[in-house]
Structures are given as C-alpha cells and as structure tokens.
N, C-alpha and C positions, 0 to 999 in steps of 0.2 A: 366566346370567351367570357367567361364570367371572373369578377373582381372580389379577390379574397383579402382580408389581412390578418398576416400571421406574427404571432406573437409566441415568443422560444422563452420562457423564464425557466431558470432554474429553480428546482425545489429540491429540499433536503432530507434524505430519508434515512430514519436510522434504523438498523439491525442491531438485536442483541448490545454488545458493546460498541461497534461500530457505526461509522454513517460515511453516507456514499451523497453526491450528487447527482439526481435523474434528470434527464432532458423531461420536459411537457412539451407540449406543440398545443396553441389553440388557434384554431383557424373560427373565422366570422364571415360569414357568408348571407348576404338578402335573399329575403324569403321570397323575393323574386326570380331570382337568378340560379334558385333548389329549392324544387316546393317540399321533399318529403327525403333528407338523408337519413342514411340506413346505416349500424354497425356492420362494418364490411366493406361499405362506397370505399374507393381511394381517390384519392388527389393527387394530380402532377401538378406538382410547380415546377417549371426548369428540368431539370434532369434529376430530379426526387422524387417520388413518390408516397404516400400518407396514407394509412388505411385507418378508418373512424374505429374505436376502439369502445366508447362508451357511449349511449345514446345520447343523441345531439339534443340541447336545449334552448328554448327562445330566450331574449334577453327580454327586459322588462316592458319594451313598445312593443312585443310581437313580430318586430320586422326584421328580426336577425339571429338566426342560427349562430349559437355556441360551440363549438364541435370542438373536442378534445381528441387530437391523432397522435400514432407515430410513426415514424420512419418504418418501412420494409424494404 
C-alpha cells in the first residue's frame, strides 16, 4: 500500500470566446514508496483509476514526486 495525496483543483481554460472549467488531478507520492514513475503508470484509488499524463516532477527536497494525472 503506498500513501498518496490528491489534490482536485479546478483550472480555467479559455477557447476562442469562451471558457470551460477542466479537472487537474495532482497526486504526491515519496520517493520511497515509487522510485522511477513513468507517463503511462496508472493509479487506483478506490474504484478510480489515473493514468500519469505529463512527466512526474520532484518537489524542492527531492523526496516527493509531483505527478499531474487524469481520470480513464
């Protein structure tokens, strides 16, 4: 079992004249508990699933994976 925490904010995208509101998903994850994720990896949480979408980034101590997912 390894310990994630996800965070759901809205971001606001605009087209042309209009704008839409898009989910983001960023999951956090120690670089203990994932030494090396891949665009592709998915995640289950619960009965959801998350496939990495842009390659994951360390936060500023090195010890925690930034990974930006979304829903499939």
């Amino acid at each position: 079992m390894v310990q994630v925490l996800k965070q759901e904010p809205d971001k606001l995208y605009e087209i042309g004249e209009g704008q839409f509101v898009g989910e983001m998903l960023f999951l956090e994850v120690s670089i203990f508990d994932i030494l090396r994720p891949i665009v592709g990896d998915i995640f289950v949480i619960g009965d959801c699933k998350y496939k990495i979408h842009t390659p994951p980034l360390r936060d500023k101590s090195g010890m925690i994976w930034r990974i930006e997912a979304s829903g499939v």
